[in-house]
N, C-alpha and C positions, 0 to 999 in steps of 0.2 A: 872465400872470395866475397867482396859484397858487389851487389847488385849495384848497377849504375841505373837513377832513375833519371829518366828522360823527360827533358818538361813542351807540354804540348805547341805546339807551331801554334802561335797566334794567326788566326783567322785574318786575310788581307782586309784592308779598309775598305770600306766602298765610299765611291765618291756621291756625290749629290746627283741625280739621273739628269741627264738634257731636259727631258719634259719637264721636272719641279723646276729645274733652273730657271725655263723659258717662263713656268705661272710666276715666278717670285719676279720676273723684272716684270712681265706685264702688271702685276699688282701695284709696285712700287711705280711704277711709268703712269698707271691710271693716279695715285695718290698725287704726282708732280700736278698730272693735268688739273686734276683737284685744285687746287693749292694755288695754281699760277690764275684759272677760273675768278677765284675768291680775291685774289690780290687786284684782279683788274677790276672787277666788282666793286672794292673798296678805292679804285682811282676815278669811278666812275659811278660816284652813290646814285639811288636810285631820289627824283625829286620828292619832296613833298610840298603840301601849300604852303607860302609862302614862298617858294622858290622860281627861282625864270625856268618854263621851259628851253632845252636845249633845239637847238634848229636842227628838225629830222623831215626829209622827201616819204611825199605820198600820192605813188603811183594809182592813177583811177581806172574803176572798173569803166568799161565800156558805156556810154552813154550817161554817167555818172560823173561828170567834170563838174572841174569848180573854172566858172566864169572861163571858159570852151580848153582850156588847159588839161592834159591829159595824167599832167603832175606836179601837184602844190608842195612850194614848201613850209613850213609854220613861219619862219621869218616874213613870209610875204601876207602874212596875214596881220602884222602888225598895226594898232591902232583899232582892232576888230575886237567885239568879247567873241572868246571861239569857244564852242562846247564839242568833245571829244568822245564817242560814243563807243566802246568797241563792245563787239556780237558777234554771236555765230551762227548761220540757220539750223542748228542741233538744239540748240539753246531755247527753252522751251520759257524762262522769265525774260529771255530777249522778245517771243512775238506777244508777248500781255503788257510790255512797253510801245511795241513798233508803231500802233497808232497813234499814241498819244506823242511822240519824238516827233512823228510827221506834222501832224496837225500844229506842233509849236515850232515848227521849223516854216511853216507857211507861214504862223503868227509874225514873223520878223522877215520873213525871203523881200517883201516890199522894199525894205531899205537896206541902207550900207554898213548895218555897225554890227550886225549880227552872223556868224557863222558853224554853222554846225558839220563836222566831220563824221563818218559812219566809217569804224575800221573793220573790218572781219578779221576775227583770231582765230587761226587752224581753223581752215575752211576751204573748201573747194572750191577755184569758181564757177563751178555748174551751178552747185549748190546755194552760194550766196547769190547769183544774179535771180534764181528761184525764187528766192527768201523775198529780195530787195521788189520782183515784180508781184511778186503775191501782198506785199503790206503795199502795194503803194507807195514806196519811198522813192523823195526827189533829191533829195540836200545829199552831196559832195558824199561818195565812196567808194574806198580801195583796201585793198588787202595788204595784211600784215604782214608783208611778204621775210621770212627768216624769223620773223618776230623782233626786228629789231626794234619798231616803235613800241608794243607791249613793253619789251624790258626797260625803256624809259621810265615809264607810269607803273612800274612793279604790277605790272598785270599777271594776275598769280593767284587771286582770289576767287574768281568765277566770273563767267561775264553773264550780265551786259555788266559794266561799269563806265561809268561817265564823268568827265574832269571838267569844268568851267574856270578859261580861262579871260583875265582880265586884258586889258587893249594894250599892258605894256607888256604882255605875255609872261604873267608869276599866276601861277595853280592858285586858285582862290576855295575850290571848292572840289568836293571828291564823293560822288555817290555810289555806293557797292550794293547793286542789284538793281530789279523794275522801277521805275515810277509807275506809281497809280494813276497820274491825272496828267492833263495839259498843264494847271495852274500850278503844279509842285515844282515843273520843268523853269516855268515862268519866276516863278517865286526864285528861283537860283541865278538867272539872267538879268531880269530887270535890277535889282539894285547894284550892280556893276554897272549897267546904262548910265544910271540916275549918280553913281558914284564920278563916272567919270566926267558925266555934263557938266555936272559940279565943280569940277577941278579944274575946265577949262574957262569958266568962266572969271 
């Protein structure tokens, strides 16, 4: 008689467990969000100089209005050179500027052609009203609130950083970090004044 050999039962399959299922679509669900992020990003580049700022509201701290208004928006500052400041009281090259911003924000507060903006980026505001009564600051400020104005001006590099923009409202200039002085604050403002006098003439 021969022996009948028997061949062994394959092992059942196993399926993929719930749990890895649930990490692989949250993975692939995090990469959409990625991805859909980056596409709006690219419908909505960030400016550079030469470019018009886009019109975005900026809700003011508490005694910090601009002309008694609790919230400006850039379109109404039109015809204005406006200089765009954002800080944050953690921000330790923010207060070795703060004097010098204030004292060239009084240098122009006399007349009408000048405007200076103070945003605070990720900030509290216990904290920034802190900040703002310990430097002595007057000139127009309010918080980043969601960060929507940051991500305009690719603020992403550190602050303080500050934009000076021209009366027809196109980014003229872009400083990343302190100023040293009044007159370096000046030296960015004044020939946008002198450019513009010029052109009405």
């Amino acid at each position: 008689m021969t022996e009948e050999k028997t061949s062994p039962t394959p092992a059942p399959k196993r399926g993929v467990s719930m749990s890895t299922q649930i990490i692989i679509w949250v993975v692939l669900m995090g990469l959409l969000v990625l991805v859909g992020l980056g596409l709006k990003k690219a419908q909505n580049p960030i400016i550079s100089v030469g470019s018009e700022v886009p019109d975005f509201p900026l809700t003011m701290f508490e005694g910090y209005n601009y002309q008694g208004a609790n919230e400006v928006h850039f379109s109404d500052l039109q015809g204005k050179v406006v200089v765009i400041n954002f800080w944050a009281s953690w921000c330790k090259p923010c207060e070795q500027e703060a004097a010098e911003l204030e004292e060239a924000w009084r240098s122009y507060a006399d007349g009408n052609d000048v405007v200076f903006l103070g945003i605070a980026w990720t900030d509290t505001p216990a904290n920034a009203a802190d900040y703002l009564t310990r430097f002595d600051i007057t000139y127009p400020n309010g918080p980043d609130l969601g960060s929507r104005i940051s991500s305009i001006f690719n603020r992403n590099l550190g602050v303080p950083e500050t934009y000076f923009i021209d009366r027809d409202g196109v980014l003229r200039q872009i400083k990343i970090g302190p100023f040293t002085s009044v007159g370096e604050i000046q030296a960015s403002i004044n020939p946008l004044l002198v450019e513009d006098a010029s052109a009405e003439e």
